[in-house]
C-alpha positions as CSV (number, residue, x, y, z in Angstrom):
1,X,-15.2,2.9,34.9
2,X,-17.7,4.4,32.5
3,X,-20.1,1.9,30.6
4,X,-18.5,1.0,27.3
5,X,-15.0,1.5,28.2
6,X,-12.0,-0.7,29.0
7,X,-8.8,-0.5,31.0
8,X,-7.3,0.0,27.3
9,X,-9.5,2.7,27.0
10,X,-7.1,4.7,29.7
11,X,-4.2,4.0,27.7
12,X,-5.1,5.4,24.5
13,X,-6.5,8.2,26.2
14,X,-3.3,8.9,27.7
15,X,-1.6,8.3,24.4
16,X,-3.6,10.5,22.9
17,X,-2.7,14.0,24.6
18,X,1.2,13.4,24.0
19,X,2.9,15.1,21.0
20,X,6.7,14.4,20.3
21,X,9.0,17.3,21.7
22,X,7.3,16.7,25.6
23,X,9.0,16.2,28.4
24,X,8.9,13.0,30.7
25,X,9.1,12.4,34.2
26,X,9.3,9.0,35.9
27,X,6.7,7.7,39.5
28,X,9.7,9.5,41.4
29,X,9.4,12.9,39.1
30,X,12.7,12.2,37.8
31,X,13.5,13.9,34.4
32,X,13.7,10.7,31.6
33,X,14.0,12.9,28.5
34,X,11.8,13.8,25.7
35,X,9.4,12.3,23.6
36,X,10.7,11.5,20.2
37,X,7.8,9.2,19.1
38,X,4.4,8.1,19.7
39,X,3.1,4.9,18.3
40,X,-0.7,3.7,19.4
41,X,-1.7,0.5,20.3
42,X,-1.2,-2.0,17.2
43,X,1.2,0.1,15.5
44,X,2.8,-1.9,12.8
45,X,5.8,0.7,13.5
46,X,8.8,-1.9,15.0
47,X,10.6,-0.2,17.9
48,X,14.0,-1.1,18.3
49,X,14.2,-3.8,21.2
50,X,14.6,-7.1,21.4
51,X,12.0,-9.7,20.4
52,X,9.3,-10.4,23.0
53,X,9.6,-6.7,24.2
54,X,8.6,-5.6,20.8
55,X,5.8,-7.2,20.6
56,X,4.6,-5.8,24.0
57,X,5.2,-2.5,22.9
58,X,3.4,-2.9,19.5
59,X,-0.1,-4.5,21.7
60,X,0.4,-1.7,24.2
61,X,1.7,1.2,22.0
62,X,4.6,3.4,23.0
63,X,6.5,6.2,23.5
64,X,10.1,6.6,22.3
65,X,11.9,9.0,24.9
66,X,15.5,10.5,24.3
67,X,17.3,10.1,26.8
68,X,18.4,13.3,29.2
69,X,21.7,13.0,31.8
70,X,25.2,12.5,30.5
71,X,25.3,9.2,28.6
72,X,21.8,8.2,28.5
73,X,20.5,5.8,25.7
74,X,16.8,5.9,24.1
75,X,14.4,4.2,26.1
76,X,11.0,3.1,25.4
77,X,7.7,3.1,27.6
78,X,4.7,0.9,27.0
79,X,1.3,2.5,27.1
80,X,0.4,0.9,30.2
81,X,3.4,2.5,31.8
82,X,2.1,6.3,31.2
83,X,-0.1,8.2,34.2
84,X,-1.4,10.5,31.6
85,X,0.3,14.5,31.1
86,X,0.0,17.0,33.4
87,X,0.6,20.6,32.6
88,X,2.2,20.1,29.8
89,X,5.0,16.7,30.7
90,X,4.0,13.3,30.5
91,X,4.4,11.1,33.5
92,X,5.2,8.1,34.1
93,X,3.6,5.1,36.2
94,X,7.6,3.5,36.9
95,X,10.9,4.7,37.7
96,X,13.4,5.2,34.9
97,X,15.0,1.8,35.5
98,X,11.9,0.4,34.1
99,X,11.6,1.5,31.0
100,X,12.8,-1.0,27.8
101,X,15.9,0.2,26.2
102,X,16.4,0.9,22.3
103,X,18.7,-1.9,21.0
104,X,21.5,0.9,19.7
């Protein structure tokens, strides 16, 4: 780790090179969906979960990801659940099954 840093420091960094309209790929390199929002760490922006996931989310930051694959609901990932982007898709430290779904 580089002097003056953090762990969080990762995070953000990853955060920082997605832009909504990206693709994501779960640890298996499983197609999740796209990104349809990025919130950094401390957002006041409530996703739409259920309380005590929220509040992760808001300390951690996340993505919002629409779902891909016939039925699929929203999901959310935290920010310590991204592996940073890659040519373009972001990946993903978990499998799909990980991920926090949106309450509707």
């Amino acid at each position: 780790m580089q002097p003056g840093t953090s762990a969080g420091d990762g995070v953000a960094l990853s955060m920082l090179q997605v832009t909504v309209g990206m693709p994501v790929v779960d640890s298996a390199g499983e197609q999740v969906g796209t990104v349809s929002a990025v919130q950094a760490p401390g957002t006041e922006v409530r996703p739409d979960t259920v309380a005590g996931i929220t509040e992760h989310l808001i300390a951690t930051g996340y993505l919002r990801i629409d779902g891909s694959g016939f039925l699929s609901n929203d999901v959310y990932a935290a920010g310590n659940q991204i592996s940073g982007v890659n040519a373009g898709v972001v990946e993903l430290l978990v499998p799909r099954e990980h991920l926090y779904r949106a309450a509707s």
